[in-house]
Each structure stands twice: as C-alpha cells, then as structure tokens.
C-alpha positions in Angstrom: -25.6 56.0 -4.4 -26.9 52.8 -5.4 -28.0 50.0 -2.9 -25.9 46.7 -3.2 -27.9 44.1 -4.6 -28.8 41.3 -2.8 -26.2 39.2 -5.0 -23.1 41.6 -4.6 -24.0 41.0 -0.7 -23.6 37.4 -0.6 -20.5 37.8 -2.8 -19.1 40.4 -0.3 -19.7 38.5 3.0 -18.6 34.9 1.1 -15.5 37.1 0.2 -15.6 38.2 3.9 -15.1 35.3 5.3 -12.3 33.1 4.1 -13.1 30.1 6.4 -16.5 29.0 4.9 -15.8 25.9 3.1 -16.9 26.2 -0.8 -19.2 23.9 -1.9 -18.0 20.4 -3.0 -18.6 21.1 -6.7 -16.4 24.5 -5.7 -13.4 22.6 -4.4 -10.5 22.9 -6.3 -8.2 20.2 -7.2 -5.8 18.6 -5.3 -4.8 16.5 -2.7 -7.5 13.7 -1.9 -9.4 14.6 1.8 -7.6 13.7 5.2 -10.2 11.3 6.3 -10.4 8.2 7.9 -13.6 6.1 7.9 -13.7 5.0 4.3 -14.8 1.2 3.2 -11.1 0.8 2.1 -9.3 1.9 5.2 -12.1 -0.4 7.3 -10.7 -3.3 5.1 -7.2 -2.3 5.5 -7.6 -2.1 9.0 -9.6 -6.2 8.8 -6.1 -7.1 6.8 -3.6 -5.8 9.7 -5.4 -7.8 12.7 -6.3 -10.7 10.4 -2.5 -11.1 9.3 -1.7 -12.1 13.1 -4.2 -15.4 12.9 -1.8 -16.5 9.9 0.7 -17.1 13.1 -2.1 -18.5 14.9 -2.7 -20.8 12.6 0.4 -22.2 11.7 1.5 -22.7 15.3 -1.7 -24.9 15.9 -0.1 -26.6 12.7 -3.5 -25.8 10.4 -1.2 -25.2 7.1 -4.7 -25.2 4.9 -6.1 -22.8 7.2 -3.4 -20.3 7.2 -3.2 -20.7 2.7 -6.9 -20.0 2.8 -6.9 -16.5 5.4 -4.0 -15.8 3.3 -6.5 -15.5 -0.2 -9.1 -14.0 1.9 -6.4 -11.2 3.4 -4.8 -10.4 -0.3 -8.3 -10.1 -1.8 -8.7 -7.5 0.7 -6.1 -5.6 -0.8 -7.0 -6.4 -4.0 -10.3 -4.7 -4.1 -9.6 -1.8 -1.0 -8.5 0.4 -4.1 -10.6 -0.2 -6.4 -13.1 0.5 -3.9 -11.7 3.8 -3.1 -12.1 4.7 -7.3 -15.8 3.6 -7.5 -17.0 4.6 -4.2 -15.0 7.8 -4.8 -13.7 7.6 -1.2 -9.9 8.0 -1.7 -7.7 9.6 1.7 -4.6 11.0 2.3 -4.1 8.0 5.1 -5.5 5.6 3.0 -2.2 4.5 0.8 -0.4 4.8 4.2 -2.8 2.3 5.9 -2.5 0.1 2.8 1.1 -0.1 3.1 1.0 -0.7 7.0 -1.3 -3.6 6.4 0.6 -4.8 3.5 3.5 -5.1 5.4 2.2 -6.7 8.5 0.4 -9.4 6.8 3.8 -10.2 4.7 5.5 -10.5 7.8 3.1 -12.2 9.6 2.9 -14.7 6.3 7.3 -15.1 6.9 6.9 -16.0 10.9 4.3 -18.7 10.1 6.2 -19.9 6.7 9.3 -20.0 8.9 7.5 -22.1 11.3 5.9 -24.4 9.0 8.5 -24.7 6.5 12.0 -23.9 7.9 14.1 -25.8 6.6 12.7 -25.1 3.0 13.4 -21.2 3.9 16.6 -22.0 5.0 17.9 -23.3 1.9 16.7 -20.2 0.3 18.6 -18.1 3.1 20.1 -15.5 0.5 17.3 -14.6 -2.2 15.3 -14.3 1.5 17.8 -12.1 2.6 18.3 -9.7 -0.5 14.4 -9.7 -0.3 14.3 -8.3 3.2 17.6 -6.3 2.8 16.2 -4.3 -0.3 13.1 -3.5 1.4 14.8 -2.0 4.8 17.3 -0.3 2.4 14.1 1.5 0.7 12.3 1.9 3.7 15.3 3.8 5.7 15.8 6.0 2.0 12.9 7.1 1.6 12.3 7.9 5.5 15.6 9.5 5.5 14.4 12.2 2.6 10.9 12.2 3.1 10.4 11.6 7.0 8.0 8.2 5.7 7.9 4.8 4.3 7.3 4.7 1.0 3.6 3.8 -0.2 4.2 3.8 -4.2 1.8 0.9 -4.8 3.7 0.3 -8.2 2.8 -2.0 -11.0 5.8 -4.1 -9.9 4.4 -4.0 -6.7 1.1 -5.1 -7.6 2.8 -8.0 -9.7 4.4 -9.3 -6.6 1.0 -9.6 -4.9 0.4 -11.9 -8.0 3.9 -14.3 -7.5 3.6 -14.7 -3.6 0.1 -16.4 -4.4 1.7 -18.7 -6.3 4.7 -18.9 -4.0 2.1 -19.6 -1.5 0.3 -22.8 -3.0 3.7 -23.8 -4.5 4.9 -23.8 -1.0 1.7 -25.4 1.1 1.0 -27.4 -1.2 4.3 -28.7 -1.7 5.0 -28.3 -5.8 7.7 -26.6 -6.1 9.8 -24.0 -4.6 10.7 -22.0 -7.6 7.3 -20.0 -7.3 8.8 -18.6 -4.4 12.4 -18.0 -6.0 10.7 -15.9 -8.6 8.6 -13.9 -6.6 11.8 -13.1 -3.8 13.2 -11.9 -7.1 10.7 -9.8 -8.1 10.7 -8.0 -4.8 14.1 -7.4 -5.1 13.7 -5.5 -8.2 10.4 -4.0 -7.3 12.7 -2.7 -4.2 15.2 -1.5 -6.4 12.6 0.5 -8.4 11.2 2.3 -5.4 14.5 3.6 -4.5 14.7 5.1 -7.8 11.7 6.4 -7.4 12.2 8.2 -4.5 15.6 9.7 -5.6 13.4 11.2 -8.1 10.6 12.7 -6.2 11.3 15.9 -4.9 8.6 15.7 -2.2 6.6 12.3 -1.1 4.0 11.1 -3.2 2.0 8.0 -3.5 0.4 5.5 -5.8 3.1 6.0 -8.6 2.4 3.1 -11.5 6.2 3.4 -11.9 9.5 5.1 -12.2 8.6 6.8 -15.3 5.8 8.6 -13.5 8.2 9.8 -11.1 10.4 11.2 -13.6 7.4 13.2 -15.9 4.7 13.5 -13.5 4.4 17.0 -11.5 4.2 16.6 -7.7 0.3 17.0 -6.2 -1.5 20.3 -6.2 -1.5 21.3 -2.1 
C-alpha cells in the first residue's frame, strides 16, 4: 500500500480542518470584510463629531466659519469612498457609518441654518417639510422590511451632496434662495427613489447607483 505523499497530506489535514482561513488570494467572492478601522470609516467617524461644531459655530454667530467646516465636512465624504476603491479597504460597516455621518452632519447643518437664517427657512416651511417627511417615510420602510436604514448611496444621492453646496453659499452668502429650493427638491425625489428601491430588493443591500440596479442586479454573494 502506497505511502501518502507529502502533498496529499497537506490536502487531507487542510480538508480536515474547515476552520483554517484560505489564503487571501483563496477567498472567494462576496461580501466585503466586517472590519472596522479603515481610513474611510476614520473619516466618517471625523465627519459625525465635526457636524456638531456647525451648531457651535452658528450659535457664537460665526456664519463664515460654519460655510467653511461645512466644505471641509462634505469633502470628507467625498473622498471616504473613493478611498475605500483605491486603498481597497471597503467594510460591511462602512456604508452604514457613511450614512450615520451623512445624516448627522445634515441635521446638524438644519439646527444651525435654522438658527442663523429662520425666518428664510420659514418661508420655505413646506418644500422643508416634504424634504424631512420623504426621508423619515424611507427610513421607517426600509427599517420596517429590512430591520435598517437605508444606505443606497445613489447617484441622486450623490447629486444632492452637489445642490446643498450651492444651497449653502446661496444661503450664507445671501444670493438667492432658489439653490436651496432645488436641492429640497431633489431630496424629495432622491427620497422617493429609495423607497422604490427598497420595495425592490428582496434582502438589504448597499451602494445601489440606482433603481435600475435594484431591479437587474442579483443580491450579494454571502
């Protein structure tokens, strides 16, 4: 009877033991790692307790101060994904974190807007309104099927980021309000899309360009 080679022995006791990890050349595709200390969630993490000095700044009435943390926070989330394509360091957690810190600085950005400029809000009460409704509205959905916010991180989504700049300097600087109009607009719609999104999915996914993704795209390898 033959001896086993020394080969067929390391194939046997690799077969042996199903909890050695396979090399990371070996791992098969699927869902990005469940880690947390990547460059992008650092910087997601700067852009959730950074978006609390925007309501530190405009109560100690520094309106210049709060425009210019405001550029520094969104160029945070501007390059916190791209960073997690070149630097390969993509998470589970990390759209999450993005969305957390997304949302924080937004509302941090309403409470010193409201502060600051009031009675310019006031006067657009209802697109403000349908803006906040919409995203509550796709929050609760999506939490309701999935058990979690949504975290699409849509193209319309990214254009957003794009018109609340310019509602920001249109606002500050005081040159017009309809920057603002159009960009409460386009979250409304954005809003609309991720609802229709998720009443597509049939489990939760993330980073979805939009809704057509969600209607071709298979779900994510486990």
């Amino acid at each position: 009877m033959p001896e086993p080679t020394a080969a067929s022995s390391a194939t046997a006791s690799t077969a042996a033991a199903p909890g050695i990890a396979r090399p990371p050349d070996k791992q098969p595709p699927g869902k990005p790692p469940a880690v947390w200390v990547t460059v992008p969630n650092a910087l997601c993490l700067v852009r959730f307790l950074g978006a609390f000095g925007l309501i530190a700044l405009a109560i100690l009435d520094r309106p210049m101060l709060v425009v210019a943390l405001f550029l520094f926070l969104t160029a945070t989330d501007w390059i916190d994904g791209k960073l997690a394509v070149w630097l390969d360091q993509r998470s589970r957690i990390g759209p999450k974190l993005d969305t957390l810190a997304d949302v924080t600085m937004y509302a941090c950005l309403l409470v010193a807007t409201i502060w600051m400029f009031g009675d310019v809000l006031w006067q657009e009460a209802v697109l403000l309104a349908l803006a906040l409704g919409s995203y509550v509205v796709s929050c609760l959905y999506a939490w309701g099927k999935f058990g979690s916010a949504p975290a699409y991180h849509t193209r319309a989504a990214k254009t957003c980021w794009f018109l609340m700049v310019a509602a920001v300097f249109g606002l500050f600087f005081e040159w017009s309000v309809w920057p603002l109009r159009i960009a409460l607009v386009g979250i409304v719609l954005t809003n609309i899309e991720a609802m229709l999104i998720t009443r597509s999915l049939k489990e939760p996914r993330t980073d979805i360009r939009w809704l057509g993704d969600a209607w071709r795209s298979p779900p994510p390898v486990d």
